[in-house]
N, C-alpha and C positions, 0 to 999 in steps of 0.2 A: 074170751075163750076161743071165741073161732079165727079168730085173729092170729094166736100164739100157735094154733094149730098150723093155719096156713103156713106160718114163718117154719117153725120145724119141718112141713115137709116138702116148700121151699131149699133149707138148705140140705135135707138129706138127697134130694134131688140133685141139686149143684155137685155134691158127696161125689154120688154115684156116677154123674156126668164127667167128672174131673176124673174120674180113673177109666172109666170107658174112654174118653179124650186121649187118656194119655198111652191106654194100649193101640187105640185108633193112629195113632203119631208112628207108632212102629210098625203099626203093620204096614202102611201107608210106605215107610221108609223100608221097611226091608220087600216088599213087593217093586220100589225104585229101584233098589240095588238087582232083585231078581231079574227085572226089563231090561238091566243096562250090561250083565254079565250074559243075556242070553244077545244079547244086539253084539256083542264083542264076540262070542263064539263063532254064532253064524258068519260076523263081518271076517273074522280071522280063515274059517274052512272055506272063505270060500275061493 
C-alpha cells in the first residue's frame, strides 16, 4: 500500500517538476536574450 503510494507521488512530483523545468528553460532563455539586447544597446549608444 505504502509502496504504490510512494510511486504515485513520486511521479506526480516528476509531473509537476517537468513543467516547472520547462517554464524554468524559458525564463532562463528569454532573461539571456534580455542580457544580450541590453549589452548591444548600451555597446551601440555609446
Amino acid at each position: 500500500m505504502l509502496q504504490t503510494f510512494l510511486t504515485v507521488q513520486t511521479s506526480e512530483f516528476y509531473k509537476t517538476f517537468d513543467k516547472v523545468g520547462g517554464i524554468m528553460i524559458y525564463v532562463v532563455i528569454a532573461l539571456f536574450v534580455l542580457m544580450l539586447l541590453y549589452a548591444t544597446v548600451k555597446y551601440v549608444k555609446r
